[in-house]
C-alpha positions as CSV (number, residue, x, y, z in Angstrom):
1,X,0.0,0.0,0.0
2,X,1.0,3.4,-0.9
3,X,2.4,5.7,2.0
4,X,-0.3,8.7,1.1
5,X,-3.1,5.9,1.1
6,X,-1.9,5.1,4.7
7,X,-1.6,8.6,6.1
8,X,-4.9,9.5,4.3
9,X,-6.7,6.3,6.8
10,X,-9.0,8.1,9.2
11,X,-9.9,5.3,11.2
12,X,-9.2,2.2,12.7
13,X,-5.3,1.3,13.7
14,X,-2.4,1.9,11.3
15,X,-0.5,-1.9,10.0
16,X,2.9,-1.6,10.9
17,X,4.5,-2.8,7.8
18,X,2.4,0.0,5.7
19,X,2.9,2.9,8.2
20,X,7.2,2.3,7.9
21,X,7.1,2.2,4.3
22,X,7.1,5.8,4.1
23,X,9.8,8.1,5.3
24,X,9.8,10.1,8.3
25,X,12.0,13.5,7.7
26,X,9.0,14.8,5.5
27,X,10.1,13.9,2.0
28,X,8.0,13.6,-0.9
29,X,8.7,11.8,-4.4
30,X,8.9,13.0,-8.0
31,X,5.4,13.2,-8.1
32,X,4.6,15.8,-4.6
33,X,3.5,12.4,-2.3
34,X,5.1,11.0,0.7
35,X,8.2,9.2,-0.5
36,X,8.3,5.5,-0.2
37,X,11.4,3.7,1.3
38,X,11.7,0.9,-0.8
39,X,11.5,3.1,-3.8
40,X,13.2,5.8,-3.6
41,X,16.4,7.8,-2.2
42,X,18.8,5.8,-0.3
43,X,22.3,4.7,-1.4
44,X,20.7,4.2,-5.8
45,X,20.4,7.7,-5.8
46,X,23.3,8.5,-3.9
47,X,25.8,6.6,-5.6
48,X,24.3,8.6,-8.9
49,X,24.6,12.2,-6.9
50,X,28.1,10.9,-6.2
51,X,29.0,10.4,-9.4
52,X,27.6,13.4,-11.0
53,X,29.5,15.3,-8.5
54,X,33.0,13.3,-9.7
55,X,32.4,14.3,-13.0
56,X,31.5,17.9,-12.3
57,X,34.2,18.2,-10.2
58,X,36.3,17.3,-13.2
59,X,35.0,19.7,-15.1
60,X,35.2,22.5,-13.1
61,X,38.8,21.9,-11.9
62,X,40.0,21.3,-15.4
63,X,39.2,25.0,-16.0
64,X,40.4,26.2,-12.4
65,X,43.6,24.7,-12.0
66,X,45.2,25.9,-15.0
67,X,42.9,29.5,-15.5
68,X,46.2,31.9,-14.6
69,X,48.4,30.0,-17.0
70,X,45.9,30.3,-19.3
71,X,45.5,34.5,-19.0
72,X,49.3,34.5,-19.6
73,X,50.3,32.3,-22.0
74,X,47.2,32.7,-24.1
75,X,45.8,36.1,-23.5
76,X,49.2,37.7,-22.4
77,X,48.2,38.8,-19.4
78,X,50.8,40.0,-16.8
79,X,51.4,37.5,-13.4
80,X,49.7,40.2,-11.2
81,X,47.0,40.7,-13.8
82,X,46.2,37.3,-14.0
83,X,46.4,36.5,-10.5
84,X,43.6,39.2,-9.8
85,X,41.2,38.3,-12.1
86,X,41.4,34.5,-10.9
87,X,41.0,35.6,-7.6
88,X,37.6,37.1,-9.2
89,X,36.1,34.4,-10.8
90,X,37.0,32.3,-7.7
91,X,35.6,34.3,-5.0
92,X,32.7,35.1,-7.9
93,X,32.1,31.3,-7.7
94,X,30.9,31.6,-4.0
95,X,29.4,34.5,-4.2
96,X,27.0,32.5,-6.4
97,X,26.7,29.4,-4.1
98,X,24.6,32.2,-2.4
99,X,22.4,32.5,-5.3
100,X,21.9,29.4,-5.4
101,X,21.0,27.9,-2.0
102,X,18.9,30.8,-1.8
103,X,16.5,30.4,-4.9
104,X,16.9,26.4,-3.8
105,X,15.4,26.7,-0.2
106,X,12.8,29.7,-1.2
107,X,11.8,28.7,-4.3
108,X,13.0,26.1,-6.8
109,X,13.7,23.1,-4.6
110,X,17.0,21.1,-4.7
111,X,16.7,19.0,-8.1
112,X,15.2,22.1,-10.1
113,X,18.2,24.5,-8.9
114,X,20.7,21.7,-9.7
115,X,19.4,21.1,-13.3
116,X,19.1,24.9,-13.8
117,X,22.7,25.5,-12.7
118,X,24.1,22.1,-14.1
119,X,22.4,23.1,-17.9
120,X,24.1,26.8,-17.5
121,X,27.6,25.0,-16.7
122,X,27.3,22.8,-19.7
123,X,26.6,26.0,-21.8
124,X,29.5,27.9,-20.0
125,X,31.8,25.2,-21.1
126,X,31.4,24.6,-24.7
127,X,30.9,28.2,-24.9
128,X,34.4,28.3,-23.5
129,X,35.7,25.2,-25.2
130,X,34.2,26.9,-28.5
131,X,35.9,30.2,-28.4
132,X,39.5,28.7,-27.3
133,X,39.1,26.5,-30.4
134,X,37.7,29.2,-33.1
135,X,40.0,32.1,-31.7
136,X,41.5,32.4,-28.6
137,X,44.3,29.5,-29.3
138,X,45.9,31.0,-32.3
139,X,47.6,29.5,-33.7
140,X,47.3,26.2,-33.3
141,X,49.8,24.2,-30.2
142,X,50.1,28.1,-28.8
143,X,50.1,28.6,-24.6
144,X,52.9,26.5,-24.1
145,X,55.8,27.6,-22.9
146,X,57.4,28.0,-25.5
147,X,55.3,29.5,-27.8
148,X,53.1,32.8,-27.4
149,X,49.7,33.2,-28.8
150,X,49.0,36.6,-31.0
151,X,46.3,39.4,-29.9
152,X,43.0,39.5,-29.7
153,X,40.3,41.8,-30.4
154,X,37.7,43.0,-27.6
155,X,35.0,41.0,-28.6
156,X,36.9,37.6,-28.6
157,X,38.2,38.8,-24.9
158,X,34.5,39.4,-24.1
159,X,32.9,36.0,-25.0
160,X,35.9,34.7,-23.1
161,X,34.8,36.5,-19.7
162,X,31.0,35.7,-20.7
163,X,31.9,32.0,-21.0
164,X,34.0,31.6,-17.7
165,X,31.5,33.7,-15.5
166,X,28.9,31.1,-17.0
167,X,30.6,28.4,-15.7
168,X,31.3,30.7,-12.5
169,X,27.3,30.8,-12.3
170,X,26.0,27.1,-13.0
171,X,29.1,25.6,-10.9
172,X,28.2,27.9,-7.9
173,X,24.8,27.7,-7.9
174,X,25.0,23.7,-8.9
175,X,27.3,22.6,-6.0
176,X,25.9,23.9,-2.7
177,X,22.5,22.2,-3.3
178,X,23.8,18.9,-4.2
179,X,25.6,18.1,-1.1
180,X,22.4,18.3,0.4
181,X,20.2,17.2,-2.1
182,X,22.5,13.6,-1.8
183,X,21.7,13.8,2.0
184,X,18.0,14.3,1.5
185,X,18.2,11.1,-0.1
186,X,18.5,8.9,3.4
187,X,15.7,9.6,5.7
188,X,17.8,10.9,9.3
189,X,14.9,9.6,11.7
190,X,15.8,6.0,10.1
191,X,18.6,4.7,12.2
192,X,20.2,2.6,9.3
193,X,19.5,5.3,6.9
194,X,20.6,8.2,9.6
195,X,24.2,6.3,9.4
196,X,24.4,5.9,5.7
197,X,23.4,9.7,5.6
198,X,26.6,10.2,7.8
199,X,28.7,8.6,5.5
200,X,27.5,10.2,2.7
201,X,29.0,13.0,3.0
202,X,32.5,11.6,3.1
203,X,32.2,9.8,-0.1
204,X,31.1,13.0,-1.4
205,X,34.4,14.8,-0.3
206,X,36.1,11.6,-1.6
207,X,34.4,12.0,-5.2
208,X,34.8,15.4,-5.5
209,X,38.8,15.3,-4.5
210,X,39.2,12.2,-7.5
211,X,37.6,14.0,-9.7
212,X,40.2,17.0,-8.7
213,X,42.7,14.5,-9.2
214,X,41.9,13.7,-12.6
215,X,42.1,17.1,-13.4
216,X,44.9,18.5,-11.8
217,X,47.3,16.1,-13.3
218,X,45.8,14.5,-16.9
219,X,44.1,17.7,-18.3
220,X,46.3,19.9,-16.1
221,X,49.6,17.9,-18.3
222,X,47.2,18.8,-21.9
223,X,46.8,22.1,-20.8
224,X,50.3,23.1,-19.7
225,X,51.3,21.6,-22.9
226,X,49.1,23.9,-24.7
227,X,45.9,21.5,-25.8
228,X,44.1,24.2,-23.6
229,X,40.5,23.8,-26.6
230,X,41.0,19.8,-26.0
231,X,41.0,20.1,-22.3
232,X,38.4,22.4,-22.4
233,X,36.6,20.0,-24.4
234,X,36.9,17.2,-22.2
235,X,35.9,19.6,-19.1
236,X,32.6,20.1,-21.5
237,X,32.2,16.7,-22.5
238,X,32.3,15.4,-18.2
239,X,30.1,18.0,-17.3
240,X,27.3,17.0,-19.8
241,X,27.9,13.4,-18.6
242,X,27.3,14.7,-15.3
243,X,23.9,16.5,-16.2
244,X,22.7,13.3,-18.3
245,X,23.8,11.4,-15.1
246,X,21.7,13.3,-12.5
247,X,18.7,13.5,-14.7
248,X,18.6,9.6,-15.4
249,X,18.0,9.1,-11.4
250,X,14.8,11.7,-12.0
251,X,12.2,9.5,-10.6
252,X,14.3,7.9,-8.1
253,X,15.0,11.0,-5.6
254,X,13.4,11.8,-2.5
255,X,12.6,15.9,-2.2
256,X,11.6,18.6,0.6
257,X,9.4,20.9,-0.5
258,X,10.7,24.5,-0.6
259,X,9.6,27.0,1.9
260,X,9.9,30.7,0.9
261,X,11.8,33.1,0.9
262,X,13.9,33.3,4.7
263,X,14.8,36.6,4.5
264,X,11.0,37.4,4.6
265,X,11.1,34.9,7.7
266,X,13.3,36.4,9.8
267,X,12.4,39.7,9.4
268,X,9.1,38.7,11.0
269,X,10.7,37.3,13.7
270,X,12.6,41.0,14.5
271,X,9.8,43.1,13.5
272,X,7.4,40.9,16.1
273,X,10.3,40.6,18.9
274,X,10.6,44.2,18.7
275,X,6.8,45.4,18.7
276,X,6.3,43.6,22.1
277,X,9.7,44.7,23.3
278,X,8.3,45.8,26.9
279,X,6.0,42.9,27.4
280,X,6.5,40.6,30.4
281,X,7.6,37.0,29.3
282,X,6.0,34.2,30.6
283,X,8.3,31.7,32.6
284,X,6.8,28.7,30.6
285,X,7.5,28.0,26.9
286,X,3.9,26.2,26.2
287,X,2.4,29.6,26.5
288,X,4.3,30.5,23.2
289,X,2.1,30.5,20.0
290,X,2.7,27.4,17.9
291,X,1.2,25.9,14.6
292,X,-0.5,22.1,14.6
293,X,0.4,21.8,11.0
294,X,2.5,22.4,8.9
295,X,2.0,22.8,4.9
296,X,5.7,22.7,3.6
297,X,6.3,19.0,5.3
298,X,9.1,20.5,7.1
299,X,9.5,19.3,10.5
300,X,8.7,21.7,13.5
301,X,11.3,23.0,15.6
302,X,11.4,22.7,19.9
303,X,11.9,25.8,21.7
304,X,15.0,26.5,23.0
305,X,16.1,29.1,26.1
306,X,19.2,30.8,23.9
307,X,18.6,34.3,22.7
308,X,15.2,34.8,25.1
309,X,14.1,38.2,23.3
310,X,13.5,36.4,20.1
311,X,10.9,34.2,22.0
312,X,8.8,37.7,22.1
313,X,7.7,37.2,18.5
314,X,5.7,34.0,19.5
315,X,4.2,35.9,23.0
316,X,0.5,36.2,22.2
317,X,-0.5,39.6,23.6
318,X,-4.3,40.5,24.1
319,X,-4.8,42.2,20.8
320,X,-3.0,39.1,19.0
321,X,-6.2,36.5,21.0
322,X,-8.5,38.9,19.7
323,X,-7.0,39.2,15.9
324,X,-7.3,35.2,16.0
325,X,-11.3,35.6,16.8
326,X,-11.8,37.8,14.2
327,X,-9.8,35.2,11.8
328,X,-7.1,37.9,11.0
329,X,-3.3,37.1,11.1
330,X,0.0,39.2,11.1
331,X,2.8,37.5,10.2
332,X,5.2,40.8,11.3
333,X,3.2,40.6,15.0
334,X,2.9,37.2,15.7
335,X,5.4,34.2,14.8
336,X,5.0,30.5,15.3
337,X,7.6,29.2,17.9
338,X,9.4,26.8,15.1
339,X,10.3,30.3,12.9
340,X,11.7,31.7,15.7
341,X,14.2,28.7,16.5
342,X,14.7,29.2,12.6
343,X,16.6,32.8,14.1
344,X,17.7,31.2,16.4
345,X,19.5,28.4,14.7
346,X,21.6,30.2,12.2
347,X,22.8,33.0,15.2
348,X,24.0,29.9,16.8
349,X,25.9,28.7,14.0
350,X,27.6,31.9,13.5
351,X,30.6,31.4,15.8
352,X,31.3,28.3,14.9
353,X,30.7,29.4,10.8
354,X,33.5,32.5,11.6
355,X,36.1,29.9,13.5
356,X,36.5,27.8,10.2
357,X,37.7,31.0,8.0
358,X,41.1,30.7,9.7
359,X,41.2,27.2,8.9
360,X,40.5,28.4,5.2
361,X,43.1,30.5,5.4
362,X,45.5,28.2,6.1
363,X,43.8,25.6,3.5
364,X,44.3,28.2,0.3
365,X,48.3,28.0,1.3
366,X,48.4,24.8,-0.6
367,X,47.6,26.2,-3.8
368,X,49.7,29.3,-3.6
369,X,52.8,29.3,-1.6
370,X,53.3,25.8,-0.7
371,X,53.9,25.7,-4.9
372,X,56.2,28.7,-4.5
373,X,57.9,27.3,-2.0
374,X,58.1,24.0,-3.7
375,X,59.1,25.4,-7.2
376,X,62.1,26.7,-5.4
377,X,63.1,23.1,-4.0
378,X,64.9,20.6,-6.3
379,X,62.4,19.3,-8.7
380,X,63.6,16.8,-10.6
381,X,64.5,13.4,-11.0
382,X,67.0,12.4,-13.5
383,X,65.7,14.5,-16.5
384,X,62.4,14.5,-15.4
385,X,60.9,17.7,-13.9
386,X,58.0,17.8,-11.3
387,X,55.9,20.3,-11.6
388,X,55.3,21.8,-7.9
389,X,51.6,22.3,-8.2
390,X,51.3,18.2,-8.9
391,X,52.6,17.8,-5.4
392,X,48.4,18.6,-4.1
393,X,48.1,14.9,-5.1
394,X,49.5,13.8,-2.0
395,X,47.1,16.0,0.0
396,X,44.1,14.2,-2.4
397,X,45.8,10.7,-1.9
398,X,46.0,11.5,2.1
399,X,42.1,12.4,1.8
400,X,41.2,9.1,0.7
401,X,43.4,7.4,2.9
402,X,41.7,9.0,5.9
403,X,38.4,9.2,4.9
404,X,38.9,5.4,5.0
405,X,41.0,5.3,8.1
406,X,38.1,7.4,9.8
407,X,34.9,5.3,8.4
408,X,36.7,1.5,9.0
409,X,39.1,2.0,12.0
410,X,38.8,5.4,14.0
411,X,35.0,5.8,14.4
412,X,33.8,2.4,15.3
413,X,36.9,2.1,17.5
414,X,35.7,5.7,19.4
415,X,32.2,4.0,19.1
416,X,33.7,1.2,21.5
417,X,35.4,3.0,23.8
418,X,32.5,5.6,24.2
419,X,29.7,4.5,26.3
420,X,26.5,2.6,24.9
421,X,24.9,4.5,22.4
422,X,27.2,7.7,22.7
423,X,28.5,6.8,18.8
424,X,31.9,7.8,17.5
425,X,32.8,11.5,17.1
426,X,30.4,14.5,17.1
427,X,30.8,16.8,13.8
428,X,32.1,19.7,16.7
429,X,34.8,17.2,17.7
430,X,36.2,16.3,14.5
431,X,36.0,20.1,12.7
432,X,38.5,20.4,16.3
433,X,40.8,18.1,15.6
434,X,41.0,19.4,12.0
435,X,42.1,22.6,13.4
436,X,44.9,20.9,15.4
437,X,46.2,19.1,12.6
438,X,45.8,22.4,10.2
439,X,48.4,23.6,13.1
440,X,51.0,20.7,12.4
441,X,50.5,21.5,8.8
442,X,51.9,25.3,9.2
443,X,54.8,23.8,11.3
444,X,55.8,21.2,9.6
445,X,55.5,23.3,6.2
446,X,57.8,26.3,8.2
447,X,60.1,23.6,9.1
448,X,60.7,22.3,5.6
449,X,61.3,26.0,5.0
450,X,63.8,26.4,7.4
451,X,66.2,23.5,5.5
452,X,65.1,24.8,2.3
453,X,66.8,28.4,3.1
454,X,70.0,26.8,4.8
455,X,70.7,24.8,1.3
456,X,69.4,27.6,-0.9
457,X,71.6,30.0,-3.5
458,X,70.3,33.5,-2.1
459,X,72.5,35.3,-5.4
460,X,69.7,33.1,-7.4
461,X,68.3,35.3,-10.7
462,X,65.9,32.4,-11.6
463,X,65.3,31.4,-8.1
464,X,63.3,27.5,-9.4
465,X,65.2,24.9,-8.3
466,X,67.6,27.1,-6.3
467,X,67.6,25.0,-3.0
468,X,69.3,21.4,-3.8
469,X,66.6,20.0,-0.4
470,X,64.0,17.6,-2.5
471,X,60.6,18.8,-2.8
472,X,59.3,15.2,-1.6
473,X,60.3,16.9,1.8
474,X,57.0,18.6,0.8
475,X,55.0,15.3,1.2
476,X,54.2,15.3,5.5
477,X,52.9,19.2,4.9
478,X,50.5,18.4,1.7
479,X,49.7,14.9,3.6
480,X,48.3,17.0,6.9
481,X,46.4,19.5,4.9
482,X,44.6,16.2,3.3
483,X,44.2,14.4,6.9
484,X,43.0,17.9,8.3
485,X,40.1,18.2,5.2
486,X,38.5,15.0,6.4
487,X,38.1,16.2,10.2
488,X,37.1,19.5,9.0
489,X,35.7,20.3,5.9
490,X,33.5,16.7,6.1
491,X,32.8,17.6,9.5
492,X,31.6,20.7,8.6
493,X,29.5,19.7,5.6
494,X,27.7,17.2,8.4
495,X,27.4,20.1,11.1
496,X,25.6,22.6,9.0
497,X,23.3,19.8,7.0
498,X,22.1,18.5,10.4
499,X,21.7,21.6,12.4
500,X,20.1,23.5,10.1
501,X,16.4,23.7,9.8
502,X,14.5,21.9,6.6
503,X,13.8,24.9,4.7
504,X,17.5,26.2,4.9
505,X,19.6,23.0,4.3
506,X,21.5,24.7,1.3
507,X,22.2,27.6,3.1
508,X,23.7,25.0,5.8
509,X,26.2,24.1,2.9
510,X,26.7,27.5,0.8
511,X,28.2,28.7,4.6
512,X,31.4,26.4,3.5
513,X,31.8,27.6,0.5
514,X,31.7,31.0,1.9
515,X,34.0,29.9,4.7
516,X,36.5,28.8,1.5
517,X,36.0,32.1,-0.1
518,X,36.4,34.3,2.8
519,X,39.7,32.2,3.9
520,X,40.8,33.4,0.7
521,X,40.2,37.2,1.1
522,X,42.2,36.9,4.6
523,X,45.0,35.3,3.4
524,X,45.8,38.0,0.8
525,X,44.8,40.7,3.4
526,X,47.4,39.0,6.0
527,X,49.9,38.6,2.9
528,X,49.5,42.8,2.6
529,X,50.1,43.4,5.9
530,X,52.8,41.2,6.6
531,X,54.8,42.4,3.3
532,X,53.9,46.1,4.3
533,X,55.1,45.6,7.9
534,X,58.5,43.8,7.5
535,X,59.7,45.6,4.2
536,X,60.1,48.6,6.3
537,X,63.7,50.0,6.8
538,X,64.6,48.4,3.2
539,X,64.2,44.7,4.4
540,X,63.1,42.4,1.5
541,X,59.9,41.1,3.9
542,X,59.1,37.6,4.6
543,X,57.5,36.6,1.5
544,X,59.7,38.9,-1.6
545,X,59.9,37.3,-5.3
546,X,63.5,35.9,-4.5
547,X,62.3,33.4,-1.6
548,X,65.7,32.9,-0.9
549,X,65.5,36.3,0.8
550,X,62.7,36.2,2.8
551,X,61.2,34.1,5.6
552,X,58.2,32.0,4.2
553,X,58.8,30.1,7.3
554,X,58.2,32.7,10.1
555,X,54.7,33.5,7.7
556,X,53.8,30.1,8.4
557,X,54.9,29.9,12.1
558,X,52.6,33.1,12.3
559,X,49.3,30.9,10.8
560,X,50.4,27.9,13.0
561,X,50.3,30.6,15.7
562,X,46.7,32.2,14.5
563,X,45.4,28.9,14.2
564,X,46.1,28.2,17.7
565,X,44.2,31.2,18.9
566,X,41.3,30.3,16.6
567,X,41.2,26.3,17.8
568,X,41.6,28.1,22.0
569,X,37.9,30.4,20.4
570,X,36.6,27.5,18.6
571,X,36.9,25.2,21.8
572,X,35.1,27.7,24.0
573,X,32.3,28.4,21.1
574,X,31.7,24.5,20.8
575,X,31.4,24.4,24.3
576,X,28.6,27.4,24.6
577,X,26.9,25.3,21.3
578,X,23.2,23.9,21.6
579,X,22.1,21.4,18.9
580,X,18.7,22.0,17.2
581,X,15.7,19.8,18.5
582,X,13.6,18.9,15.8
583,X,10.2,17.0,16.4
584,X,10.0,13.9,15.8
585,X,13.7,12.7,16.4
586,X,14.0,9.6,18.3
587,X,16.3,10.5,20.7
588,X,18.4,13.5,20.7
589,X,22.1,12.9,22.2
590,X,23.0,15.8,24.4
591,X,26.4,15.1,24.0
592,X,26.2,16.3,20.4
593,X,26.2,19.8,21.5
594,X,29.1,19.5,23.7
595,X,32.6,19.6,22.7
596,X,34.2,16.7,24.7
597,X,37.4,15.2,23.5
């Protein structure tokens, strides 16, 4: 029997077997009804999810990785020029992961906003793959480095920009909503499904670093070699793959149902909390105004005693009783205790959301100095020359490697030790331990620095290769940033999916991407004021062209240093954290919102 036909019954006692045929997180099927366990979601739509992301991930990195070579070599653009207008399109990107959950959680839905965003990426791409081909890579085997391309007029410049902010648009939009949309395929209230949705997310950040891999060293080889129209191609070619993929599964997915616009939402929430200001509170929480129902499917949130003068907005005063006799309603006077926790929710994320951006900080260091820093080392082998950006394939090879260690050995083994029921690490826990890793990263990277000045030429013109120490010795730094990716960045995608509420899961997700982007704005701020602050008296500052004149390695004692402040905030912010308690869960582990290692 079909779950709507059993919630539909109106009499008589439910059968078992019918009633847990249908999910219980409030998830509906292709087709708007209850979604049914046995046919839809779980891991048949999550393996495809996981695969269109690999693919994606492909395509987008085989644009990304190489983008700055490609302004200079192809479109002669200077280093600084083409440093800053990456730094654009990237930050660009998650400026539009903003777009995107947004128009997802207000409007669109997850699947309709990742089909939308997916078709515009395809179009950016072959756009892209088009005008290298027909123009931009002239002549042909150009943007190598040997061999300089010739000039081109505005308009070929301006499809160029047009192409690469499309694929800008459709990956940024596309890629907050379909971490979540694969975790609204396991139903969280199921206990077997709950742990599959846990591991979910590490085989996301698993796909999306081998699809990385792919591209930072096959295409990334093509490109540097100056097939930039076949890499391109093939970038096109994975992400179509990708969309074809995602829209095979169609009928297969499990969906919550959008909920309007937030920002309308909370506004209410302030506008009603601040019209009854001066009221006296009541000292009991089931006084608060509260809905029976609820049309969207999502589930209803439990009051909670944090942030008391937001429970204001659900105090029904003597002119709200009377509104409700007379059957009128004011959203901006009175607010239904579940959209105030809504309030309350994301201002308790906030500290622990502004903690992980000097993590970020220190996770952008891979792909800009740690290859400066390794293009200075010894690089080759015989007559074979490494580049230094291929050494990020240890950090991708140390991400697998833990994501397994974590899944098989380290969590059941915490599970053990822990008491009954407690389970292995909380999502708080494990972003810490990320942090404390991030901080052996930064040493052991200012170490290798260190050895890498006392056997460096400091007379150097053409400072690559300059230091005769390997640039294996590279390996333990790239190898922490990978371990440190799996505590935190998967701990983090878990942490903002579950303690968000329905209607704002992709907002949960963008915040990471945000977190990235913002990491990236404060490393180049700290970069200014470190260069502006030790160049003073005529010193060549800690981070100058000629590295062999600097100190790289007291710049990344200083993040090891920052990070440790940070992890001492974080601990105490983790501490102070309260999870969200949704109705309906089982049993909500307190322990969860405490940070006890």
């Amino acid at each position: 029997m079909d779950c709507l036909e059993v919630r539909k019954e109106k009499q008589g006692k439910f059968n078992e077997e019918q009633r847990l045929t249908c999910t219980k997180d409030g998830t509906i099927d292709w087709h708007g009804r209850p979604a049914v366990k046995a046919k839809s979601g779980q891991w048949t739509a999550g393996i495809i999810i996981l695969l269109n992301q690999g693919l994606a991930t492909l395509a987008f990195f085989g644009v990304g990785v190489n983008l700055v070579l490609f302004l200079t070599r192809v479109l002669g653009q200077n280093n600084a020029d083409a440093a800053n207008n990456v730094s654009k399109w990237t930050g660009t990107v998650y400026i539009f992961s903003l777009v995107g959950a947004f128009l997802s959680d207000s409007y669109w839905g997850r699947y309709k906003t990742c089909a939308i965003f997916q078709v515009i990426f395809v179009v950016g791409l072959v756009s892209l793959s088009l005008s290298s081909y027909l123009f931009l890579v002239r002549p042909r085997g150009c943007g190598n480095q040997e061999t300089p391309c010739g000039s081109h007029s505005g308009l070929e410049i301006t499809l160029f920009y047009l192409a690469i902010y499309l694929v800008a648009l459709g990956n940024g939009g596309y890629q907050p909503n379909i971490a979540t949309f694969g975790a609204d395929q396991f139903d969280e209230e199921d206990p077997k499904e709950g742990h599959s949705k846990v591991a979910f997310f590490s085989y996301f950040y698993l796909a999306m670093n081998l699809g990385s891999l792919f591209s930072n060293t096959i295409l990334g080889y093509f490109e540097d070699e100056g097939m930039w129209a076949l890499g391109f191609w093939v970038s096109a070619g994975s992400a179509f793959a990708a969309l074809v993929l995602f829209l095979a599964g169609t009928t297969r997915y499990r969906h919550f149902k959008p909920s309007g616009n937030p920002l309308f939402r909370f506004s209410q929430v302030l506008m009603a909390a601040t019209k009854k200001c001066s009221v006296d509170m009541p000292p009991d929480a089931d006084d608060l105004y509260d809905v029976d129902g609820n049309d969207s499917f999502n589930r209803k949130i439990l009051h909670t005693d944090e942030f008391k003068f937001l429970d204001r907005a659900a105090y029904m005063s003597t002119r709200d009783v009377d509104d409700q006799k007379k059957g009128t309603y004011s959203p901006w006077r009175l607010c239904p205790v579940t959209q105030v926790e809504e309030v309350k929710c994301i201002l308790r994320l906030m500290p622990i959301w502004l903690c992980t951006i000097i993590y970020s900080v220190v996770f952008t260091q891979m792909a800009s100095l740690f290859v400066e820093q390794g293009a200075a080392m010894k690089t080759t082998i015989s007559d074979f020359r490494i580049p230094a950006a291929s050494m990020s394939s240890f950090d991708i090879l140390s991400v697998a490697l833990f994501i397994f260690l974590y899944r098989r050995v380290l969590d059941p083994l915490v599970g053990r030790i822990r008491k009954k029921g407690a389970g292995g690490l909380t999502e708080l826990q494990r972003m810490g331990i990320g942090l404390v890793i991030a901080i052996l990263a930064m040493i052991s990277a200012g170490i290798v620095e260190c050895y890498r000045l006392k056997y460096a030429d400091k007379d150097c013109r053409h400072c690559e290769g300059s230091s005769s120490l390997s640039i294996f010795w590279q390996v333990p730094q790239y190898a922490f940033i990978g371990a440190s990716e799996v505590f935190m960045y998967v701990g983090q995608l878990e942490f903002f999916n579950a303690q968000t509420p329905d209607g704002l899961k992709s907002f949960g997700s963008a915040l990471c991407m945000t977190s990235i982007s913002l990491g990236n704005y404060v490393s180049s701020l700290l970069v200014t004021m470190v260069m502006k602050i030790s160049t003073e008296d005529h010193m060549p500052g800690w981070i100058p062209g000629n590295l062999n004149k600097g100190h790289l390695d007291r710049f990344y004692f200083l993040l090891a240093g920052l990070t440790t402040i940070d992890l001492v905030v974080y601990v105490a912010c983790a501490r102070w954290y309260k999870n969200i308690k949704l109705e309906g869960k089982t049993a909500e582990i307190e322990d969860h919102g405490s940070y006890k290692v």
